[in-house]
NUVO-106783 format. One record per residue (C-alpha): x, y, z; residue in three letters; residue number from 1. Coordinates in Angstrom, 3 decimals. Layout:
X_Y_Z_ALA_NUM $
...
***
This chain:
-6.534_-5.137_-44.591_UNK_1 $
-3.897_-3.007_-43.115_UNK_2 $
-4.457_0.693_-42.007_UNK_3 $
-1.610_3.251_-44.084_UNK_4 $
-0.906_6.740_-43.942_UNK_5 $
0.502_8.329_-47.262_UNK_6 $
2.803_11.637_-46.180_UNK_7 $
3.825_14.004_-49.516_UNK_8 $
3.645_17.735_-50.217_UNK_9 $
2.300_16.808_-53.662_UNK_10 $
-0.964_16.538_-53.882_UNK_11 $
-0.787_14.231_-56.787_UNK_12 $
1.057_11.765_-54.766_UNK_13 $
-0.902_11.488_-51.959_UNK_14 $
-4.631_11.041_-53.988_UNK_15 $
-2.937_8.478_-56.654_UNK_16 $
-1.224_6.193_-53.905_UNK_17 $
-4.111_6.725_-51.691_UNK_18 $
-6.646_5.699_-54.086_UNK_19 $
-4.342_2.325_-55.535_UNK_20 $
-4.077_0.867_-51.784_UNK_21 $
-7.706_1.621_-50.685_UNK_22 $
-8.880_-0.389_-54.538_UNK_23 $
-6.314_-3.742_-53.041_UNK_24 $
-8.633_-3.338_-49.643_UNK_25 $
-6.341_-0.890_-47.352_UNK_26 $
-7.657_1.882_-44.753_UNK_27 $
-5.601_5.375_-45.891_UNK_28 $
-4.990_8.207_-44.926_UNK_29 $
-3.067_11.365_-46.321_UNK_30 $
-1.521_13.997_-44.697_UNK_31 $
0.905_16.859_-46.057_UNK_32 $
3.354_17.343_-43.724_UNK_33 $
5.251_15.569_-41.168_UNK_34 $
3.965_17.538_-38.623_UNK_35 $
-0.349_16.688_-39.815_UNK_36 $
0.929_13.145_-39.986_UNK_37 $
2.296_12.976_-36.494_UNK_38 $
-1.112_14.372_-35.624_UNK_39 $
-3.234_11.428_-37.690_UNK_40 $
-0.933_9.173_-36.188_UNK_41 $
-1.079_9.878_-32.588_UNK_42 $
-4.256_11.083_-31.920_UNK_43 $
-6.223_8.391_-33.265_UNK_44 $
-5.134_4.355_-33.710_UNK_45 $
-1.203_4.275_-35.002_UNK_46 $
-1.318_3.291_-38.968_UNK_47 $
0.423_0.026_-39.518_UNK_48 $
2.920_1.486_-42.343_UNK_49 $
3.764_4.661_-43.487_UNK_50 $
4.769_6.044_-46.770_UNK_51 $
6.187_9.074_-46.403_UNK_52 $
7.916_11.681_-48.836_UNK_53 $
12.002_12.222_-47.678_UNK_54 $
11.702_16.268_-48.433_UNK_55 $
9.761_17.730_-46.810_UNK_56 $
9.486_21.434_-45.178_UNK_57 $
9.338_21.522_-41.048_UNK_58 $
9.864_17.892_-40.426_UNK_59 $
11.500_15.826_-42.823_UNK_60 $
11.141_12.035_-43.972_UNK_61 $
13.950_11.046_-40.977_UNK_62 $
12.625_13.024_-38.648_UNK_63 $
9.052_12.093_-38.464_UNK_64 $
10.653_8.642_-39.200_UNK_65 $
12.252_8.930_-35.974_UNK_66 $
9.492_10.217_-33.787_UNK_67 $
7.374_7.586_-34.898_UNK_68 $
9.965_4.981_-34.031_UNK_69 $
9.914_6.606_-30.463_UNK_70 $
6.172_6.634_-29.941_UNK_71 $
5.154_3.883_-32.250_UNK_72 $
8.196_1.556_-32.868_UNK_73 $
5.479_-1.287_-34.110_UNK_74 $
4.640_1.018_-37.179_UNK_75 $
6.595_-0.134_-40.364_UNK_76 $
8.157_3.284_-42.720_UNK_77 $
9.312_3.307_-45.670_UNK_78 $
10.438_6.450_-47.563_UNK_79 $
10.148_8.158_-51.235_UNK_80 $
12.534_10.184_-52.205_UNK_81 $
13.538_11.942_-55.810_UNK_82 $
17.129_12.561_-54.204_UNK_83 $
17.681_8.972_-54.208_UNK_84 $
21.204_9.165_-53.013_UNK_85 $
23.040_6.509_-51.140_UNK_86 $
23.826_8.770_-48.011_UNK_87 $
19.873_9.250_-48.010_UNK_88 $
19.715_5.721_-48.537_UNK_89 $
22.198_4.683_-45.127_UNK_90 $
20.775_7.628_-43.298_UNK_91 $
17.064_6.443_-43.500_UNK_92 $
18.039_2.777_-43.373_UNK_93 $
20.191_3.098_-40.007_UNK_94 $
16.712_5.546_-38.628_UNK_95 $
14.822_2.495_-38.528_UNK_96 $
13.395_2.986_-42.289_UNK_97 $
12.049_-0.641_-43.768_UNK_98 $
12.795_0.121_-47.204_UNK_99 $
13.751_3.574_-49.423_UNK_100 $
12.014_4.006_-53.133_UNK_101 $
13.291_6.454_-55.585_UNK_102 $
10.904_8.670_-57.622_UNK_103 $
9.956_8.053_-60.080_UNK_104 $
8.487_4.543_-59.165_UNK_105 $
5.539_2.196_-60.584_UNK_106 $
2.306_1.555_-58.427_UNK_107 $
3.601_-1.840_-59.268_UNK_108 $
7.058_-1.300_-57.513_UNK_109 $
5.648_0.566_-54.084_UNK_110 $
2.923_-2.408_-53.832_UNK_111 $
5.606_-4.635_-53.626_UNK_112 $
7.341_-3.258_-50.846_UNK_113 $
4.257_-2.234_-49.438_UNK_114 $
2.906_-5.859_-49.434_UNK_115 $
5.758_-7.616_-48.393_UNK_116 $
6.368_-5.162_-45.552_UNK_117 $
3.111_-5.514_-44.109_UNK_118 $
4.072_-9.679_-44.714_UNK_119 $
6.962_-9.513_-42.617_UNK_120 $
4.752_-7.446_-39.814_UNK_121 $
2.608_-10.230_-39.757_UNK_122 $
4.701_-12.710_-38.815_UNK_123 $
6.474_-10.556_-36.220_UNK_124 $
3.114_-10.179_-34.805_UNK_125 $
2.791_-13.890_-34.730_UNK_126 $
6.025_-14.920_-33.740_UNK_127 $
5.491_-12.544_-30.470_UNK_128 $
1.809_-14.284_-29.874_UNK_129 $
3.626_-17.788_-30.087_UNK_130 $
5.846_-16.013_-27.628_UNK_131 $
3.301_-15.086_-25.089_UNK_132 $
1.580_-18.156_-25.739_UNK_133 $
4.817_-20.066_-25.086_UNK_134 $
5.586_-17.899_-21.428_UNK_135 $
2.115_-17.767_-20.532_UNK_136 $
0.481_-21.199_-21.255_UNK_137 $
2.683_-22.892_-18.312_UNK_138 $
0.887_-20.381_-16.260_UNK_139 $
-2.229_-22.831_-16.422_UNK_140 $
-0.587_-26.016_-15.963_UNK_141 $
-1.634_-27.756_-12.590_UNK_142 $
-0.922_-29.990_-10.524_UNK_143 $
-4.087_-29.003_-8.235_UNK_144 $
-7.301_-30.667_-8.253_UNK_145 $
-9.306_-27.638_-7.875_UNK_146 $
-7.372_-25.401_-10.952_UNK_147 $
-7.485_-29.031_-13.635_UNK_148 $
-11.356_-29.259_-12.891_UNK_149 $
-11.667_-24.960_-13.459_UNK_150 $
-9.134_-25.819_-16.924_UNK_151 $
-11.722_-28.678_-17.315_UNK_152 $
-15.105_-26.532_-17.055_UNK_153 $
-12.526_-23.821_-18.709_UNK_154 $
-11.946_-25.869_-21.763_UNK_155 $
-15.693_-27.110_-22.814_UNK_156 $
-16.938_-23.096_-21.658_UNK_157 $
-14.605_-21.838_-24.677_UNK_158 $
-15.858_-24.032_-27.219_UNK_159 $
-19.431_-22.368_-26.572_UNK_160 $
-20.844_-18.651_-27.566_UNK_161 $
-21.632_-18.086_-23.628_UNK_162 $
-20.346_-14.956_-21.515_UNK_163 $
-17.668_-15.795_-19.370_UNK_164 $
-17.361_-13.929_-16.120_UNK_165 $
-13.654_-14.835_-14.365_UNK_166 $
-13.484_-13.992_-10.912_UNK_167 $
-10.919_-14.447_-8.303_UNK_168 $
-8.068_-12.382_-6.452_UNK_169 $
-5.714_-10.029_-8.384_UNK_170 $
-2.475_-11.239_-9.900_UNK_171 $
-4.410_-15.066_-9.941_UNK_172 $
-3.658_-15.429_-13.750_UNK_173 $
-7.354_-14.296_-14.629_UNK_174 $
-6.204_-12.730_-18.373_UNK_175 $
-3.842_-15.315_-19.076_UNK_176 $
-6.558_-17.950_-18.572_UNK_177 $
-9.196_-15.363_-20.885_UNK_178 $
-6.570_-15.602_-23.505_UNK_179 $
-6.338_-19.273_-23.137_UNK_180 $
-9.916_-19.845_-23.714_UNK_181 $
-10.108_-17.855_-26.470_UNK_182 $
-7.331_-19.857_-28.218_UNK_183 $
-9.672_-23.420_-27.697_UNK_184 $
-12.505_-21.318_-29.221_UNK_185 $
-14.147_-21.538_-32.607_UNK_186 $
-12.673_-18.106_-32.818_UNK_187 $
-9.436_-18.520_-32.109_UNK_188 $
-8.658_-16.920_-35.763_UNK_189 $
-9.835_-13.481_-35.239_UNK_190 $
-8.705_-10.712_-32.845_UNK_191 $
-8.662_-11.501_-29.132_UNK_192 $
-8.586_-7.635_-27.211_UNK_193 $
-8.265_-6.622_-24.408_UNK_194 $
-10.371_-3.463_-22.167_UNK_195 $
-8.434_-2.632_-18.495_UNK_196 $
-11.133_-0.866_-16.922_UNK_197 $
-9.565_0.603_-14.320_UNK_198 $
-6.513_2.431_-16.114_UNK_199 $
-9.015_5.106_-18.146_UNK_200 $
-11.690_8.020_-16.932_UNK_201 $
-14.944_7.339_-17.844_UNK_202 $
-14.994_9.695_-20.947_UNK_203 $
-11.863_7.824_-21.972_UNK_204 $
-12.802_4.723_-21.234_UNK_205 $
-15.877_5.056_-23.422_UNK_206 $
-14.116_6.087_-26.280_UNK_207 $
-12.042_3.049_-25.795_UNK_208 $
-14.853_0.355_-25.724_UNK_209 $
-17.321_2.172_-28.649_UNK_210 $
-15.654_4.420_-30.390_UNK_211 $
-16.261_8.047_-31.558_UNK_212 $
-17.240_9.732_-34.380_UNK_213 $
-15.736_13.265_-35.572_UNK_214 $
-16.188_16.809_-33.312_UNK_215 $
-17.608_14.422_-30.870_UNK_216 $
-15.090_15.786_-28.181_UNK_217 $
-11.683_18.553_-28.131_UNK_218 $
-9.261_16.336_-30.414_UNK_219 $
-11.534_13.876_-31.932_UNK_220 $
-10.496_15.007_-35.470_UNK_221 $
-11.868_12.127_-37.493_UNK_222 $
-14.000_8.965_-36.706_UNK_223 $
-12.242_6.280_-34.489_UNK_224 $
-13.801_2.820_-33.806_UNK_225 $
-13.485_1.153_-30.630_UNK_226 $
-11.930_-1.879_-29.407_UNK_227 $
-15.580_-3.781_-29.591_UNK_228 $
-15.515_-2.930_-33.344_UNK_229 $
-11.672_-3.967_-33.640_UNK_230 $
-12.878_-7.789_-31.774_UNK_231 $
-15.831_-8.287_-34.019_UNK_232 $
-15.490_-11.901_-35.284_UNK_233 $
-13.094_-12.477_-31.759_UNK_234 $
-13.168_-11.814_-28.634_UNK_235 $
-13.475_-8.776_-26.251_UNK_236 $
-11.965_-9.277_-22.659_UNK_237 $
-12.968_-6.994_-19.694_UNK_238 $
-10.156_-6.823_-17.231_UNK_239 $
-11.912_-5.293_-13.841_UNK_240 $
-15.283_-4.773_-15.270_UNK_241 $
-16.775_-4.477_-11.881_UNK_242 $
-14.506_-0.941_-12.382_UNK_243 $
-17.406_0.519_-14.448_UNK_244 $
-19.397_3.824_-13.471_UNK_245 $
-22.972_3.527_-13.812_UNK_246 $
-23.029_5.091_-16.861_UNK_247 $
-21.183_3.189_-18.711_UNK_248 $
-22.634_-0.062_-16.792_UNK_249 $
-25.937_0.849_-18.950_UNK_250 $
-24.543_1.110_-21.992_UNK_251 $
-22.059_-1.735_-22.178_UNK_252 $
-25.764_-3.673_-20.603_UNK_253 $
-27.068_-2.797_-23.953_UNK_254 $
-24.369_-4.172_-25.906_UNK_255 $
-24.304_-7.708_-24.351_UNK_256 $
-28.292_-7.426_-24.994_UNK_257 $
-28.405_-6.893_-28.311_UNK_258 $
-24.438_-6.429_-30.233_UNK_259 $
-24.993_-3.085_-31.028_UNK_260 $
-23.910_0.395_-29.652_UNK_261 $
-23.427_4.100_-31.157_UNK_262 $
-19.842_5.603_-31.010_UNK_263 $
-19.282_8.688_-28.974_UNK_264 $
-21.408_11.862_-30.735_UNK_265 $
-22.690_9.681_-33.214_UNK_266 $
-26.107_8.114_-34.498_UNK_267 $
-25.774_5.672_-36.675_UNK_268 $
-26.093_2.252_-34.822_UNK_269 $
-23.033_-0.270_-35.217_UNK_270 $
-23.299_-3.810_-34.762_UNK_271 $
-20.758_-6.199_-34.060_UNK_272 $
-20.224_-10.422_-33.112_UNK_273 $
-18.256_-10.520_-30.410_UNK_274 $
-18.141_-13.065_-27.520_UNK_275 $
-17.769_-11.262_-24.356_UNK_276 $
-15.329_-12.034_-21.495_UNK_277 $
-14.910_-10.704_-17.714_UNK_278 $
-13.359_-10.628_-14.861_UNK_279 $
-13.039_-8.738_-11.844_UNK_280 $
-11.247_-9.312_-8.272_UNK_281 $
-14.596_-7.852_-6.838_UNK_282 $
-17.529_-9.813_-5.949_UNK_283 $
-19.695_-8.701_-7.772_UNK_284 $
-23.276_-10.325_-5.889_UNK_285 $
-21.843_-8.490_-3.149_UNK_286 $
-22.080_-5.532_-5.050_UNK_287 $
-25.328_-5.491_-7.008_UNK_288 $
-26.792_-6.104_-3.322_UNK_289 $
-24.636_-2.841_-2.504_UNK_290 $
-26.156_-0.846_-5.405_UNK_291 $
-22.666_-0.663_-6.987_UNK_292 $
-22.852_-2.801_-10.080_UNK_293 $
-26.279_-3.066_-11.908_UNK_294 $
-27.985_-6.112_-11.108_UNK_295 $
-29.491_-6.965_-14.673_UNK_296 $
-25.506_-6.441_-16.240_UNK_297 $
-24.929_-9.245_-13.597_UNK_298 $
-27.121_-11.646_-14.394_UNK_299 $
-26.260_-11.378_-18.112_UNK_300 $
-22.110_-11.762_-17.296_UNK_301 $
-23.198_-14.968_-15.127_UNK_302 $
-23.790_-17.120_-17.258_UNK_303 $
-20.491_-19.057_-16.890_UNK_304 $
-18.710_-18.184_-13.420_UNK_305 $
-15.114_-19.352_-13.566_UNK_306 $
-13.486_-18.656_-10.008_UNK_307 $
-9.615_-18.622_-9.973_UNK_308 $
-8.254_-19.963_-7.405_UNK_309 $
-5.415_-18.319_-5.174_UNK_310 $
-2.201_-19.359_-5.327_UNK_311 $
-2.369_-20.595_-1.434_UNK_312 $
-5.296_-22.798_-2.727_UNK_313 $
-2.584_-24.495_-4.831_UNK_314 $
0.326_-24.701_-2.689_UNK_315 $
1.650_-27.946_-4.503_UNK_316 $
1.809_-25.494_-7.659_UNK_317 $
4.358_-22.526_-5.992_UNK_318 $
7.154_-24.531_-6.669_UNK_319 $
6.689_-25.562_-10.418_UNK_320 $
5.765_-21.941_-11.164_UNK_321 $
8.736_-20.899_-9.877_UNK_322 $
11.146_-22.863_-11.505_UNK_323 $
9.357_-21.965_-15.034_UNK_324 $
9.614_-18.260_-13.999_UNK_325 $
13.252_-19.103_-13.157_UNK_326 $
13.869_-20.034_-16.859_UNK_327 $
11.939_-17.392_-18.226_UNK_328 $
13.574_-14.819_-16.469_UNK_329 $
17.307_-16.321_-17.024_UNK_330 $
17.102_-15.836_-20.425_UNK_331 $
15.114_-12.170_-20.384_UNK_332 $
18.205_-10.856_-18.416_UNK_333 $
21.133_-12.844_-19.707_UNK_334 $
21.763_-14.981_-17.042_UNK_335 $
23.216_-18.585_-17.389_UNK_336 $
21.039_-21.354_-15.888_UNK_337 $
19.816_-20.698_-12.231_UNK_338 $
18.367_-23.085_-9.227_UNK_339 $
17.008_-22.319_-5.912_UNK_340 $
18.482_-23.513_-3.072_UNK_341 $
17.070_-25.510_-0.615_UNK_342 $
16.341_-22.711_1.660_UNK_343 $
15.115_-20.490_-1.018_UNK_344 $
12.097_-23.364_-1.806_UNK_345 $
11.645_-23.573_1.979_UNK_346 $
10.856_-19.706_1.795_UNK_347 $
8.652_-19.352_-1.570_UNK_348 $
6.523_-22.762_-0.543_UNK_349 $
5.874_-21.477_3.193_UNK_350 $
4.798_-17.945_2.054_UNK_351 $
1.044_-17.189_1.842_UNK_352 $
1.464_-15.004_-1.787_UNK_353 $
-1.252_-12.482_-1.558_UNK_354 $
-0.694_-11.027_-4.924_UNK_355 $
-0.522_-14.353_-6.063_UNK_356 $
1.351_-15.379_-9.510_UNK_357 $
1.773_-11.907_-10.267_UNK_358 $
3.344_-11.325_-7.004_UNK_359 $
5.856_-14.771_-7.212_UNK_360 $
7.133_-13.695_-10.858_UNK_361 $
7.568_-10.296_-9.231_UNK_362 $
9.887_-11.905_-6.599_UNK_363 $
11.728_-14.921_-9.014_UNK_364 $
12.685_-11.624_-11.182_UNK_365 $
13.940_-9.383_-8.404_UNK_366 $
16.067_-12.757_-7.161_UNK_367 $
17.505_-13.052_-10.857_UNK_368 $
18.230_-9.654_-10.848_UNK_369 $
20.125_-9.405_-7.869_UNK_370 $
21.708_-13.279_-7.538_UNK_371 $
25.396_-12.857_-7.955_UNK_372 $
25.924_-16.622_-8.504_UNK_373 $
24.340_-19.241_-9.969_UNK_374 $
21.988_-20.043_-6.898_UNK_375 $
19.135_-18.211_-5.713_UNK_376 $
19.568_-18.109_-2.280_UNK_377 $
17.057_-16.430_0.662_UNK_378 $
18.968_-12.886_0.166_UNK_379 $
17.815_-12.837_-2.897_UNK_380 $
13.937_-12.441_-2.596_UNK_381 $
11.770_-9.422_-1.146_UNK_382 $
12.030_-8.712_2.628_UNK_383 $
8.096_-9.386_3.108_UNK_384 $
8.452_-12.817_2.046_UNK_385 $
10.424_-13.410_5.934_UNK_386 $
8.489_-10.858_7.857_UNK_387 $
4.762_-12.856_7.706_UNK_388 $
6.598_-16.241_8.746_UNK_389 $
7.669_-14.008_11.864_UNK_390 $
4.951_-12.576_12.210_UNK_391 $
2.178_-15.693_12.592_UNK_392 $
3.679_-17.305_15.114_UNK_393 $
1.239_-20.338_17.048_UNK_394 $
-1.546_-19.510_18.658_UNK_395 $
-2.239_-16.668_15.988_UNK_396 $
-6.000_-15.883_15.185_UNK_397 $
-6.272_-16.118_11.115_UNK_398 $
-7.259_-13.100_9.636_UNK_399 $
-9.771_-12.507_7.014_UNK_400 $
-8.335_-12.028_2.980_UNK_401 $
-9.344_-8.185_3.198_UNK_402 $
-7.500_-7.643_6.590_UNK_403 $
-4.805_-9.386_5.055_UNK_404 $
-4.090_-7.378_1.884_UNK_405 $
-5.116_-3.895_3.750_UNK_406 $
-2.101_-4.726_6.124_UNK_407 $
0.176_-6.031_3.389_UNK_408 $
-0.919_-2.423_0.850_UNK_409 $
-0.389_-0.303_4.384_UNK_410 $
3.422_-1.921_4.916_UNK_411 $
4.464_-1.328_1.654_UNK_412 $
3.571_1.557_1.184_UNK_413 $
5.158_2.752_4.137_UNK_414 $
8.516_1.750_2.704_UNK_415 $
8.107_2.690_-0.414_UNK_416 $
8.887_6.298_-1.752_UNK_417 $
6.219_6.463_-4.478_UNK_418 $
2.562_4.946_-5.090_UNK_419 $
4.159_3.748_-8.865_UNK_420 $
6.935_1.827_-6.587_UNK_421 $
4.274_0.172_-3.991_UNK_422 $
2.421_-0.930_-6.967_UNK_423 $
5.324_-2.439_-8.734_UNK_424 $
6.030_-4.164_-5.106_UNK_425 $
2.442_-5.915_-4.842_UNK_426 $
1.623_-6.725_-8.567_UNK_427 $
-0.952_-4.116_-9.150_UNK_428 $
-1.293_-1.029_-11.388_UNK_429 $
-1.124_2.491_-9.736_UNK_430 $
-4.962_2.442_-10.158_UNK_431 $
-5.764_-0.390_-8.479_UNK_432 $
-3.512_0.676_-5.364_UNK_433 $
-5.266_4.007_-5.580_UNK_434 $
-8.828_2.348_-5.182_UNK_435 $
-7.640_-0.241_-2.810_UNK_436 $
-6.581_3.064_-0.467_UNK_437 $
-9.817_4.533_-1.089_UNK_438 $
-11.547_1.038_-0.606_UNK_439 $
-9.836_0.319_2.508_UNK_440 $
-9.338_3.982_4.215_UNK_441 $
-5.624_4.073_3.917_UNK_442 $
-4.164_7.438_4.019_UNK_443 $
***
């Protein structure tokens, strides 16, 4: 099943080709105009494909072709036209346009290139899976005791319908190891999704996990399910649940209870099968005893704690990680092979990494960037990588995690001319930084 949106002035059009793809199982809509189908498209879940009419008065087939490709470039078009003209033809083709039919056509001829569109989509989508399955996957392998036993526990946890809660420190590899798990489950087949809690308001946010329905809010202009709905059969992933306001704390409580939720400004009850993983970078006991995080939505998330370990629990892994990252990054920015040079691993394997893996690919790709030659040499990676070596000299009292990370978020922000830029710098999103200020009383 495949979500379309038909675009013609002619009414005919729209209700015959509308009512052919929803009979072979398709979601469709119709809209009249570029301009209403640039609305359907953007204020509600992009349409996979889009059959749109080439003439068309205020925004032509090319043009809405070509704002779609700008906001949406994942959405297949393909264009009718009764001035089926080679320079329309070229002109569409060159815009980004999968294929061009000439009116008048046979329900016959647009399934075709309907259908095999929507083929080739598929396997794009599953070639770039494989892809992030391919980078990712080395993420997990270990040579540390303490990460193969979590893979271990990981491994046999997946296989089972239980709620996974993931905790450990940000940038630790917590979503890559979610995804991972949901590949060794039963349903490995169906949709694996993930929910960033901390990059949406609450009113967004909501929308996000159940859904609305129609009027329920200024722009909701037709029902939209949520991303619980869309993992029904697969998996939901909570990145940062411990990121929840109270309100939505109860309501997601009742979904883990019982499967079943109302969209936003609706009624009608909708229930779902989906196996539920979290994680957070918070600990969350700590904050059910602070009144932060409900303590019944606890107890139902622990039911398998996996704790990520830090990447200074795993020294003996920084330097495999690196050289993987080294690869990966070669061949993202067209560089020819690349090694690090003795002082380089002497640097990256005596360096604490706060923000973890996240933080290390952070610094291999900055050294890629900027390496001139074919070594990657101490010049080449971030300044802050020296300055703690300096700084704990013998004799040094260790400091707590927490002091750690508000000293490392207070120095780079200091040198950096934007909050965006000091959150590039550490690993983190712009929100995160933002609560970690509020968190830790940084102005």
């Amino acid at each position: 099943m495949a979500r379309l949106l038909v675009v013609d002035d002619e009414r005919n059009i729209r209700v015959r080709l509308a009512s052919f793809f929803e009979g072979c199982g398709h979601v469709v809509q119709t809209a009249e105009s570029g301009k209403e189908a640039l609305e359907l498209l953007f204020s509600n879940e992009p349409a996979d494909l889009v059959l749109t009419d080439y003439k068309m008065a205020e925004l032509n087939g090319v043009e809405l072709l070509q704002q779609i490709k700008h906001q949406a470039p994942d959405t297949t078009v393909i264009l009718m036209t009764a001035y089926g003209t080679i320079e329309n033809a070229v002109v569409a083709m060159k815009a980004g346009a999968y294929d061009y039919l000439a009116k008048p056509f046979s329900l016959e001829q647009v399934q075709h290139v309907v259908e095999r569109a929507l083929e080739l989509q598929k396997l794009r989508a599953e070639n770039r899976t494989l892809r992030d399955t391919v980078e990712e996957r080395p993420l997990l392998e270990s040579k540390s005791i303490a990460m193969r036993r979590l893979l271990d526990t990981a491994r046999q946890a997946a296989r089972s319908e239980a709620t996974i809660l993931l905790t450990g420190e940000s940038g630790t590899g917590k979503n890559v190891l979610a995804r991972q798990m949901h590949h060794w489950s039963p349903r490995r087949e169906h949709s694996f999704v993930v929910v960033n809690c901390t990059t949406l308001s609450e009113h967004l946010l909501e929308s996000e996990l159940f859904g609305h329905v129609r009027g329920a809010f200024t722009g909701a202009i037709k029902d939209k399910p949520g991303r619980l709905e869309a993992a029904d059969r697969g998996s939901v992933f909570l990145d940062e649940i411990g990121d929840l306001t109270p309100a939505l704390q109860t309501k997601f409580l009742r979904f883990v209870q019982e499967q079943s939720f109302e969209r936003v400004g609706g009624a009608e009850t909708v229930r779902v099968n989906t196996r539920i993983l979290a994680a957070s970078n918070r600990d969350l006991a700590a904050e059910v005893v602070a009144h932060r995080f409900r303590d019944d939505l606890f107890y139902r998330l622990n039911v398998i704690t996996l704790r990520v370990p830090p990447l200074r629990e795993r020294t003996e892994d920084i330097l495999p990680l690196a050289e993987r990252m080294l690869q990966t990054e070669a061949i993202r920015n067209h560089r020819s092979e690349l090694c690090f040079s003795p002082q380089a691993v002497e640097t990256l394997t005596g360096y604490r990494w706060p923000g973890n893996v996240r933080e290390l690919r952070n610094a291999v790709e900055r050294a890629v960037v900027l390496a001139s030659g074919d070594t990657i040499v101490p010049e080449h990676l971030p300044d802050n990588l020296f300055r703690e070596s300096s700084d704990s000299g013998i004799g040094s009292v260790p400091k707590n995690i927490e002091e750690m990370e508000r000293e490392l978020i207070i120095r780079v922000l200091a040198e950096s001319p934007t909050l965006e830029d000091a959150a590039q710098t550490l690993g983190i999103n712009a929100s995160t930084l933002w609560r970690k200020r509020k968190r830790y009383k940084i102005e």
